[in-house]
N, C-alpha and C positions, 0 to 999 in steps of 0.2 A: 586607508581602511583595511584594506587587504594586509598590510603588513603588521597590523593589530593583530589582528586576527591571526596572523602566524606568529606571532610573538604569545598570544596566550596560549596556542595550542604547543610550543616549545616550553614555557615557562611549567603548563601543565604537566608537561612529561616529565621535564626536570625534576619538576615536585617528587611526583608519582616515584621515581628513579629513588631522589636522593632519602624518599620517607621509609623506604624499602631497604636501603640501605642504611639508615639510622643516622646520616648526617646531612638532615634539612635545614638543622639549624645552622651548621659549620656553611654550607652553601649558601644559606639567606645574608650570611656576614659575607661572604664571598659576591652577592650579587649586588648588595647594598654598596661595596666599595668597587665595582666595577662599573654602577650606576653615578657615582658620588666621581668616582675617578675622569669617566668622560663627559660627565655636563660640568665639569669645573677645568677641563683642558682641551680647547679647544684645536690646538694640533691633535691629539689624538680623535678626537669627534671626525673632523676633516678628514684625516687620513685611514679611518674608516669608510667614512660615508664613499671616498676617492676610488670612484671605480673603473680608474687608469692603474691601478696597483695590484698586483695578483694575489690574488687570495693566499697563495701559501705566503708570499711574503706576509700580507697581517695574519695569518696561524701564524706563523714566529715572532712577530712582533708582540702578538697580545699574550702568547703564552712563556714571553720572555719580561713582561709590563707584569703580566700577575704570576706570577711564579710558583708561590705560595698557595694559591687557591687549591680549594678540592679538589679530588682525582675527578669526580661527578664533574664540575664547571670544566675541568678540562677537556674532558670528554662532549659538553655542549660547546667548546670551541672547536675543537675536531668535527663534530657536525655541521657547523656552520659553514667550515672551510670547505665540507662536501659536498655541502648543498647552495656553497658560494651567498651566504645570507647573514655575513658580519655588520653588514647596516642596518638590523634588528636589534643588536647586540640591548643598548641600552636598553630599548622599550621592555627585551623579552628583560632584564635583571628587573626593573620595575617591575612589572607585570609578578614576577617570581615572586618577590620580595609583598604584592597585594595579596595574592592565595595563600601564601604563606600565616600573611596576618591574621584572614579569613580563617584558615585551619586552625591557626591558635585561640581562635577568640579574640583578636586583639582587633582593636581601634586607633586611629589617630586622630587626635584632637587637635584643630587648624588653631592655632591662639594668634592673632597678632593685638603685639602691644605697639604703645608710641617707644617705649624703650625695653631695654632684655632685661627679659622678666630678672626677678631677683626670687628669693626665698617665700618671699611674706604675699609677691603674689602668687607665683606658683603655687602656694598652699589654696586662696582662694579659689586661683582655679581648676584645680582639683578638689576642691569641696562642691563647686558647684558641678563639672563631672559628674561627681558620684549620685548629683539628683533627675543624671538625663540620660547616663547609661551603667549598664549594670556588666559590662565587657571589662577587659584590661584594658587603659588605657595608654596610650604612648602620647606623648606631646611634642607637636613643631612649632615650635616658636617663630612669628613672623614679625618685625620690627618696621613702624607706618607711623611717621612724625604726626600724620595727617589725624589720626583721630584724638591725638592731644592728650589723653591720657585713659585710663580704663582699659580694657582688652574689649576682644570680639572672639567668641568660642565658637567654630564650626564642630560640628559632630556628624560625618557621614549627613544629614540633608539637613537637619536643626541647626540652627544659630542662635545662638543669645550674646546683644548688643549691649557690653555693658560703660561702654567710648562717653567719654564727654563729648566728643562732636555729636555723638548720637542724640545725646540730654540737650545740649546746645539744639541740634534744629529740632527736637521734640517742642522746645519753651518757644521756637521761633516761630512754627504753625501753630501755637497756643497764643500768643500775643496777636500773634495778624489776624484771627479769626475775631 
């Protein structure tokens, strides 16, 4: 909890920093792939989190991993390595990457289908979108054999169930009753 908590109050500054400086958005793609980068590598996750390893060595590890990132993100790895708090690293890019969206107006829209969406449904679900929220929306496609066909939209705390399992056990408590 505590380290949420320090991770929104870094993620906030960052903002504040990189908005000030007119590259929020170049950082928000910098946070996103530094998010993207260590929940899909699990050496790197571990040897973060590894706190037998000295801090300046992961300051040159991760600033030798992201290279290319903002002088701003740079400057949030040089803090962390100050204040020894590289095991926030992911939550604070998430976190970044939430206020971010918030500042822009922007939304995600949780979709899982039984398979990756294609064209023709993407367009439904984005038609139905456009009748739950009036934000930009961005779309995470989640793929779940289990509901057998149709989607399921989350929308920040709205959901609409539109799954044949869902129809399947709707007609199952309708026959047994």
């Amino acid at each position: 909890m505590a380290s949420t908590r320090a991770a929104i109050r870094y993620a906030t500054a960052i903002l504040d920093l990189s908005n000030s400086k007119g590259v929020s958005e170049a950082v928000n793609n910098d946070m996103k792939s530094i998010a993207s980068t260590i929940k899909g590598n699990l050496e790197l996750s571990t040897f973060i989190q590894n706190p037998t390893i000295k801090v300046e060595v992961k300051e040159k590890a991760l600033l030798e991993v992201f290279a290319t990132v903002d002088n701003v993100t740079k400057g949030l790895l040089h803090l962390l390595f100050e204040n020894k708090r590289f095991e926030i690293l992911d939550v604070i890019a998430a976190e970044y990457s939430k206020l971010f969206d918030i500042m822009n107006n922007v939304e995600v829209a949780k979709v899982t289908t039984a398979i990756a969406m294609d064209a023709a449904l993407e367009a439904k679900v984005l038609a139905k979108i456009a009748t739950l929220s009036d934000k930009k929306i961005t779309i995470e496609n989640t793929v779940d054999p289990s509901i057998i066909g149709g989607f399921i939209l989350r929308i920040g705390d709205q959901q609409y169930n539109a799954s044949v399992a869902n129809r399947l056990q709707i007609l199952k408590r309708e026959l047994s009753n």
